[in-house]
N, C-alpha and C positions, 0 to 999 in steps of 0.2 A: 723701777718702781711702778706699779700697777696702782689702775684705777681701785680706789674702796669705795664700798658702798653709803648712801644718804646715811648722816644719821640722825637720828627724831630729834627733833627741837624739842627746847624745854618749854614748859608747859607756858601760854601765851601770859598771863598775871605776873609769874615769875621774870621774863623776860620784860615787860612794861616795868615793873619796877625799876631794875638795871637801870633802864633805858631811862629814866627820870632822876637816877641819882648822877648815872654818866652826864645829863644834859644842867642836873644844878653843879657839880664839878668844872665842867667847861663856863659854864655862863659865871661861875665865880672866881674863875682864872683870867675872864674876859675883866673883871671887876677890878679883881689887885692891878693889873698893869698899865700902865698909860692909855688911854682911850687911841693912839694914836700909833700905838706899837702891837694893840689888839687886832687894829685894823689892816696893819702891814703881814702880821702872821696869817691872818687869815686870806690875803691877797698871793702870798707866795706861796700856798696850800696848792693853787695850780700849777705849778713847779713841781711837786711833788707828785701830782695827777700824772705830766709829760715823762715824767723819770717811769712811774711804772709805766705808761705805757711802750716806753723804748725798751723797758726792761723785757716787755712781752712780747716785742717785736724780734728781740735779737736770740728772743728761747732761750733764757738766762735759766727760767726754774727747770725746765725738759731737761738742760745739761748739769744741774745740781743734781736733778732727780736721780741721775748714775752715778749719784759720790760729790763728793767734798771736792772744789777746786778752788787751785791757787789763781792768783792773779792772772798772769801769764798764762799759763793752763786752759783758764774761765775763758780770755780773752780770743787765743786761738781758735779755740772749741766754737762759739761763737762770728768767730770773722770780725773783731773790734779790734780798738787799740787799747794797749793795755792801760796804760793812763786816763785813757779815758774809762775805761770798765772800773777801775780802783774808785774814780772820781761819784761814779752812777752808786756805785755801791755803796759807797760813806754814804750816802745821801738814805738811799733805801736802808740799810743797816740801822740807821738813825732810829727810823719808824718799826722794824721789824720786820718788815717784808724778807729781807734776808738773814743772816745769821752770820757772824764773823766770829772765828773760833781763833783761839789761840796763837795756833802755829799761824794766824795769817789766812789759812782758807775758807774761804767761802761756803754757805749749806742753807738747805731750806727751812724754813720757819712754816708753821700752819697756814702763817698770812700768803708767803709765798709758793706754797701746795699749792694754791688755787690758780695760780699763774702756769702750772702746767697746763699745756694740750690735752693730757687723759686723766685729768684730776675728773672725779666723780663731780664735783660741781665746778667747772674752771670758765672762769673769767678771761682767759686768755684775750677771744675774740670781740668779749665787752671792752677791753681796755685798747684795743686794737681799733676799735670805731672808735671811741670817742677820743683818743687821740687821732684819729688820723688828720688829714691836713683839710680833710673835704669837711669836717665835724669841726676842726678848730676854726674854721675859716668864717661859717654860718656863728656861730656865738661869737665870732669878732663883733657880728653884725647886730649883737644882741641892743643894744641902745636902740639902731635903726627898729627893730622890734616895736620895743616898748616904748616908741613914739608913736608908732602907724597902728599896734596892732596886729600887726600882719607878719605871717612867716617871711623870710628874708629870701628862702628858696629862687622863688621865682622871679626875682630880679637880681640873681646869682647864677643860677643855673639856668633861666629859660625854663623853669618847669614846677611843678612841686617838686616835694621829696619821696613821693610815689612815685610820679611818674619818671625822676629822674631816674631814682634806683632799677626800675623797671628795664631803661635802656642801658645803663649803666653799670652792667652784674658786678661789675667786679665791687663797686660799693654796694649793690643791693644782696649780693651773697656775705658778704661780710654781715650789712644788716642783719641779716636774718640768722647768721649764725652769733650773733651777740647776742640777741632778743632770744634763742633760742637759750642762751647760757643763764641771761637773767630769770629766765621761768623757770629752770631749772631750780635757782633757789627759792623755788616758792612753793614747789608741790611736796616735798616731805610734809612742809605746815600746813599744806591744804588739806593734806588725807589723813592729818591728824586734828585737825580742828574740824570736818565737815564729812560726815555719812557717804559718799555717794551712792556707799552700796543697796541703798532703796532703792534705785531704780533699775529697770532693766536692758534701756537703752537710754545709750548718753549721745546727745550730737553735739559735736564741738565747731559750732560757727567761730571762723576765721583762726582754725586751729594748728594752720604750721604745716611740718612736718608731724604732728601728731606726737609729740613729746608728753603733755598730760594725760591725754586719754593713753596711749601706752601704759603709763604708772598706774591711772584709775584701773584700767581692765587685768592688769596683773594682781592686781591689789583683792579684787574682787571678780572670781573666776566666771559667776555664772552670767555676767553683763557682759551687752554687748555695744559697739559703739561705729560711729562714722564721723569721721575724719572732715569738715567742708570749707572749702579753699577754690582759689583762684587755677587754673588749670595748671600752669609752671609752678605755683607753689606745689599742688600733689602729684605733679609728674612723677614716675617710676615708685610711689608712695606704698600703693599695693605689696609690692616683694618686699621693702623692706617690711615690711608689718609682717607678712607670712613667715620670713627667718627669724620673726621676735615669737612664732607661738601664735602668732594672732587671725592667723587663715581662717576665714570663716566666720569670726566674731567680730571684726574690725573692717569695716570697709571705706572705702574712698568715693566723695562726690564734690563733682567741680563746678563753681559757678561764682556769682556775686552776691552779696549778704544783703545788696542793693534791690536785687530782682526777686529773688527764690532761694529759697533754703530747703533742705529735705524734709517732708514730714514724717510721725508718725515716732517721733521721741519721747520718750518720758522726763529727760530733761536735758535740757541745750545750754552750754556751757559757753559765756561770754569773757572771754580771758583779755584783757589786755585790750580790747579793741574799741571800747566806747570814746575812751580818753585821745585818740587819733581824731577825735573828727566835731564837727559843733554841734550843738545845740541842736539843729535842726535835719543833721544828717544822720546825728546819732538817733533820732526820732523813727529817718527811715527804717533804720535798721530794726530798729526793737519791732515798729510795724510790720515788716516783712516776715520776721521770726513770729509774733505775735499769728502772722498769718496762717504758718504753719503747724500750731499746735494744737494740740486738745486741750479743752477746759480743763484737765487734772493735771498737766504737763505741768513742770515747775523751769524757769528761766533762772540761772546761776551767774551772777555778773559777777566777775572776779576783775577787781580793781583795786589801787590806793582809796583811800579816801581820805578827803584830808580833815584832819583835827581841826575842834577849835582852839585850841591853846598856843601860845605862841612860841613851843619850844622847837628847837629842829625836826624837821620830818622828812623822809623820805620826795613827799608827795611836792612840795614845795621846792626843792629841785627840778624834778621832773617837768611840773608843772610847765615852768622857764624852757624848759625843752622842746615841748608843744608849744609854747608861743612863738620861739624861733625857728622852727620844722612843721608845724601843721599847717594847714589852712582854718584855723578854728577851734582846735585842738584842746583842751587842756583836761586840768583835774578836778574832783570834784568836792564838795560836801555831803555826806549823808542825807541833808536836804534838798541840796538839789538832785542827787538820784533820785531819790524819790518824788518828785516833781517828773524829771528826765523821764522816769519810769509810765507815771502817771501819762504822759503827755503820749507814751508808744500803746497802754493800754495795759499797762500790770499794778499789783498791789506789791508794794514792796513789805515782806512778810515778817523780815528779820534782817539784820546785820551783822556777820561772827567773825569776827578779829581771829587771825592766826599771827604763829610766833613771827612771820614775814611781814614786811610793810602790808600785805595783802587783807582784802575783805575779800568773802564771800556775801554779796547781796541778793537774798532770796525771795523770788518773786512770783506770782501765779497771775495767769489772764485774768484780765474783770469778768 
C-alpha cells in the first residue's frame, strides 16, 4: 500500500459544528453514568494511549498494510507473542484502530492508516514519543508541575527539554520527527483556510525541515521562500529541497530566532514556536523578527489558541504539555496574542480558524 495524497478538510463551520455535537454527546454520556465510573473511563483512556503506542512500536499497520493477517501470522510478522498480539488487538479492535473480520483476521481501519510509516499523514512517530518511556516518565511528574510551575525536565534530566534533546538525538530526532508528523495535519487546513499566495517571499522562522513551506511553494509556483533554523536542524536541507523541484526558489539560512533572522520577507511564518517559550522570551522573538521586516511585511503566527468555552479542546492538552516540558511554555488566548503581539511590536490584524485545531494570527509592524 502506497502513500495517498492530503485530502481537503471540510469546510471549517461544518466541522465546529460536528465538533460541538460530538462534545454535547460525550458530556451527556459523562451525565447518565455514575460520576465515579465517568471518572474511571476517562483514567484508563491512557491505557488505550500505551496500546497504540505499542501497536506503532511493533509496525502492526506497516504489516496490515500488505494484507489481512491472522493471529499467529500478525504475530511472527511482527516478533510478538501471539497472545499477547490477540490481547493488544481486542483492546484496539474495540476503538477501531484496527479491524477484525470474520475468519479471525486482522486489517486496517482509516484510524489505523495513520499508524503506518508511509501513510500521507502518519502518526506513527507522534505515538512513538509520547509513549515512550522518557515522555511517560516527565508526565508522571506532572503534579510536581502543577505545584512549582515549573517544567519537571531539569531536575529529571539535568537539562531542559532542548537542551536534553540536543544531546540526546536519539530522543531529539524522534522529537522532531513527531512534531514534524503533527504539522503535517495541519497544512492541507492551512492552505485552505488562508491565501498565502499574496506574497512573494515567505520566511519561515523556526521552520524544521521545511515541511510547510514545501506545500506553501508547491501550492503556489511563482513564490519563493527560506527555510530558518538552527544549524543541525538545516543540515544537508538544501538537496533535499532541490530533488523536491525547489532549486532556486527555496533556500536555507542558519542561526537563532533569538539573535537574527533573514530579511527582506514579505511574510515570516511563525508555526508552532511561540507556545515553547514564555512571555518574555516569546517577546524576544517577535522583536528580532519585527527587526527584520519592512513596514508592509505581514508576521503569520500559526498556533492553537485556546477558546473560551469549556468544552474539550485540543489546546488544553497541549497546554499541560508545555507546563511539564517547557521552561515557561504554554498556550494561549486570542487575547493574550494579541497583548504577546502588541508587547514585540505588531497589530494583530485578524484571527482565521482552519478545519485543524490551528489559527492563523495575522499581524503587521506598528
Amino acid at each position: 500500500m502506497t502513500s495517498t495524497a492530503l485530502k481537503k478538510p471540510p469546510p471549517t463551520p461544518v466541522l465546529r459544528a460536528v465538533e460541538r455535537v460530538r462534545d454535547a454527546l460525550s458530556a451527556l454520556h459523562r451525565r447518565l453514568v455514575p460520576g465515579h465510573i465517568a471518572v474511571l473511563e476517562l483514567q484508563i483512556a491512557g491505557f488505550l494511549s500505551q496500546a497504540i503506542s505499542a501497536a506503532a512500536e511493533l509496525g502492526i499497520a506497516d504489516e496490515l498494510a500488505r494484507g489481512r493477517r491472522g493471529a499467529a501470522e500478525l504475530a511472527a510478522a511482527v516478533g510478538a507473542d501471539e497472545d499477547g498480539v490477540r490481547r493488544l488487538m481486542r483492546l484496539l479492535v474495540s476503538f477501531g484502530v484496527f479491524a477484525q473480520h470474520r475468519d479471525g483476521s486482522y486489517g486496517l481501519t482509516r484510524m489505523g492508516d495513520s499508524l503506518r510509516s508511509d501513510s500521507a499523514v502518519t502518526l506513527r512517530d507522534t505515538s512513538l514519543f509520547f509513549g515512550s518511556p522518557y515522555h511517560r516518565n516527565h508526565w508522571t511528574h506532572l503534579t510536581d508541575a502543577v505545584r512549582t510551575g515549573e517544567a519537571v525536565g531539569p531536575a529529571l534530566d539535568g537539562a531542559s527539554f532542548f537542551e536534553y534533546a540536543a544531546t540526546h538525538r536519539e530522543i531529539g530526532d524522534l522529537f522532531d520527527r513527531a512534531m514534524t508528523s503533527i504539522s503535517t495535519l495541519s497544512i492541507e487546513p492551512l492552505l485552505a483556510a488562508y491565501d498565502f499566495g499574496q506574497f512573494d517571499t515567505l520566511v519561515d522562522v523556526g521552520g524544521g525541515r521545511g515541511s510547510l513551506l514545501v506545500e506553501i511553494l508547491g501550492r503556489y509556483p511563482d513564490a519563493e521562500g527560506i527555510v530558518f533554523d538552527l544549524a543541525d536542524v538545516v543540515a544537508n536541507l538544501d538537496s533535499e529541497l532541490a530533488a523536491q523541484g525547489l532549486a532556486g526558489r527555496c533556500a536555507t539560512r542558519e542561526g537563532s530566532f533569538f539573535d537574527e533572522v533573514p530579511s527582506g520577507g514579505d511574510a515570516y511564518l511563525l508555526k508552532h514556536i511561540l507556545h515553547d517559550w514564555s512571555d518574555a522570551k516569546a517577546v524576544q522573538i517577535l522583536r528580532t523578527i519585527h527587526a527584520a521586516m519592512d513596514p508592509s511585511a505581514r508576521l503569520l503566527v500559526i498556533e492553537l489558541v485556546l477558546p473560551d468555552h469549556q468544552r474539550p479542546h485540543a489546546g488544553k492538552f497541549i497546554d499541560l504539555e508545555m507546563l511539564v516540558n517547557t521552561d515557561g511554555g504554554h498556550e494561549r488566548t486570542e487575547a493574550q496574542f494579541r497583548e504577546l503581539l502588541a508587547r514585540g511590536g505588531f497589530t494583530l490584524l485578524r484571527t482565521v480558524p482552519t478545519a485543524a485545531p490551528d489559527c492563523v494570527l495575522d499581524a503587521r509592524p506598528r
